[in-house]
C-alpha positions in Angstrom: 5.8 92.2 3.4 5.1 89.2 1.5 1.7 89.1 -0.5 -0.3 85.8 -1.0 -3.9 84.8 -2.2 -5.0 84.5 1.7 -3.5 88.2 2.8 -3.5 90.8 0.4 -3.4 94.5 0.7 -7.2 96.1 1.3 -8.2 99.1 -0.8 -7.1 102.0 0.8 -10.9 103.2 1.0 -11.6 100.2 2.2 -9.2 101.2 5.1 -10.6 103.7 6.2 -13.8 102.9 6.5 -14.9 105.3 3.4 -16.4 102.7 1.5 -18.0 99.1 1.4 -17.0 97.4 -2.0 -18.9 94.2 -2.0 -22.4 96.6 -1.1 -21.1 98.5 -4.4 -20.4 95.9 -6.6 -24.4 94.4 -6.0 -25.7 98.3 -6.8 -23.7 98.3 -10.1 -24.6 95.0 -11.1 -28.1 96.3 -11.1 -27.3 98.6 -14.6 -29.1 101.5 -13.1 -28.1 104.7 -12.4 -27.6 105.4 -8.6 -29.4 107.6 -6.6 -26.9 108.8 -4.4 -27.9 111.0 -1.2 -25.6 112.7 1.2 -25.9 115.0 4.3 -23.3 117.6 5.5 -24.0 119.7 8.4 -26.1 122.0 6.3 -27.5 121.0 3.2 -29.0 117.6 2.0 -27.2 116.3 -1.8 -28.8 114.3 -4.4 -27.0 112.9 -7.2 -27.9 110.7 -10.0 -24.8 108.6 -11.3 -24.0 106.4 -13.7 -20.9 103.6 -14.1 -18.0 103.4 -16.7 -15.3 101.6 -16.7 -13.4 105.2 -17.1 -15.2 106.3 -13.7 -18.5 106.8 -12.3 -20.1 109.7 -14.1 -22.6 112.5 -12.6 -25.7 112.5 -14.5 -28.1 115.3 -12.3 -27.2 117.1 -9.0 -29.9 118.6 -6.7 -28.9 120.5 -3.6 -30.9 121.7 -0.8 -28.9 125.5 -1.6 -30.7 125.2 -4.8 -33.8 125.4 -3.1 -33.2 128.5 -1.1 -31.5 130.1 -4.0 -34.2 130.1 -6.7 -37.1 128.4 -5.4 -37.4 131.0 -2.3 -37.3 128.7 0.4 -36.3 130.6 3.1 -36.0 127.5 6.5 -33.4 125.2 7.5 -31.8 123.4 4.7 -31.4 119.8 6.4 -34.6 118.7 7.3 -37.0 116.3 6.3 -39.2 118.8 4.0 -36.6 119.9 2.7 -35.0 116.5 2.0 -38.4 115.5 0.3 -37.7 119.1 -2.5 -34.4 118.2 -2.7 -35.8 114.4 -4.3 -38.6 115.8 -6.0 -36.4 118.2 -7.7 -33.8 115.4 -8.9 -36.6 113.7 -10.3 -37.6 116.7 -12.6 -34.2 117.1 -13.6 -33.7 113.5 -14.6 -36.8 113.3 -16.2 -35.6 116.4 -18.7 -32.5 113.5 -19.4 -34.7 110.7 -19.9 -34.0 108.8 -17.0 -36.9 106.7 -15.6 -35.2 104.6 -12.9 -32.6 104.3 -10.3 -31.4 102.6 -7.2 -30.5 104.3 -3.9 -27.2 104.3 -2.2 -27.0 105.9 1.2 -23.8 104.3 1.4 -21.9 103.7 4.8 -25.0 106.2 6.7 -26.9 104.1 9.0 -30.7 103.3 7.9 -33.0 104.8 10.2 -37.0 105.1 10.1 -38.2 108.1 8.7 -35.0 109.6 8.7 -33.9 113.0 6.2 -32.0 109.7 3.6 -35.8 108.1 3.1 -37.1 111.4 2.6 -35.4 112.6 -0.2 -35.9 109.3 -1.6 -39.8 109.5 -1.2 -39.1 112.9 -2.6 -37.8 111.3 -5.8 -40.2 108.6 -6.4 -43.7 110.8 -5.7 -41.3 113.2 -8.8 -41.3 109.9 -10.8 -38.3 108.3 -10.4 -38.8 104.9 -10.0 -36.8 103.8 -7.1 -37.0 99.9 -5.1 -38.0 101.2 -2.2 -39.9 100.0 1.5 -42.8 102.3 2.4 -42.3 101.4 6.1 -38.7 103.3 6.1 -40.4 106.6 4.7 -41.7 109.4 6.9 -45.4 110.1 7.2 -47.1 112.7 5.5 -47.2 115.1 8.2 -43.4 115.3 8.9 -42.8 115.4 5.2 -45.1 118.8 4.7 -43.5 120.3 7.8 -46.6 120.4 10.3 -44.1 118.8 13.0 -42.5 122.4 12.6 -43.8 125.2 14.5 -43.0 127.9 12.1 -45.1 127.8 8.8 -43.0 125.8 5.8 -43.6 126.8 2.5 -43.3 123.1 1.8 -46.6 123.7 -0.7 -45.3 126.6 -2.8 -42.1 125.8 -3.2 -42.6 122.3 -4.3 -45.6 124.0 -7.1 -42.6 126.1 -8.4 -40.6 123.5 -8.6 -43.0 121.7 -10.8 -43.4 124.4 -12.9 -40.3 125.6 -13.9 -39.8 121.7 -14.8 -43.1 120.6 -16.7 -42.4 119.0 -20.1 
């Protein structure tokens, strides 16, 4: 096959569909670390990464399992309360590393109001990470404590021991 300016080869992650480069290039540009959320069926990820020109490199990791494993919380891992701890505990961790600010990348997930992505987000920034963010996209309060939930959350506890274990 003959290559030319006009028809060139795409990247094969551009192929299949696994990642938007020219939405990447505008979030490195910024300098900042990338606040980096994924779901799987279960848990809820939060990572905080940096560029080099060697490859990206992982700065802090929160997971949802971290919660149920030493923090005691004992409900479902992927909703929005637990979204929220999962931010809020990234935030203490990069605040032990220095790390002030960030910008999020949900990647190729679709943007939805008040979904479990703007919650972990609002998680991070009420921890102190200072993240661009629009209020309208995050969850009310309500929905973020758990009070949607008919079972009792121990949204309150957990998220005290959280800032305990990680005060200055």
């Amino acid at each position: 096959m003959k290559q030319n300016r006009r028809h060139g080869l795409q990247k094969r992650r551009h192929k299949e569909g696994r990642t938007d480069y020219r939405k990447r290039l505008r979030l490195l540009s910024s300098g900042l670390p990338r606040l980096v959320i994924r779901k799987s069926l279960k848990n809820i990820v939060a990572q905080l990464i940096e560029y080099t020109p060697g490859g990206d490199k992982v700065v802090a990791v929160a997971s949802s399992q971290e919660l149920q494993k030493q923090f005691g919380w004992n409900k479902a891992r992927r909703n929005i309360p637990a979204a929220y701890l999962t931010g809020f505990l990234l935030s203490k961790k990069a605040q032990k590393k220095n790390i002030k600010k960030a910008i999020s990348d949900i990647g190729l997930q679709s943007i939805t109001k008040g979904s479990v992505l703007f919650s972990c987000v609002k998680g991070a920034v009420d921890g102190g990470l200072d993240v661009p963010h629009s209020d309208e996209l995050m969850p009310p309060a309500e929905r973020i404590q758990g009070k949607h939930i008919k079972s009792g959350m121990p949204f309150q506890e957990t998220k005290t021991k959280i800032e305990s274990t990680y005060k200055k």
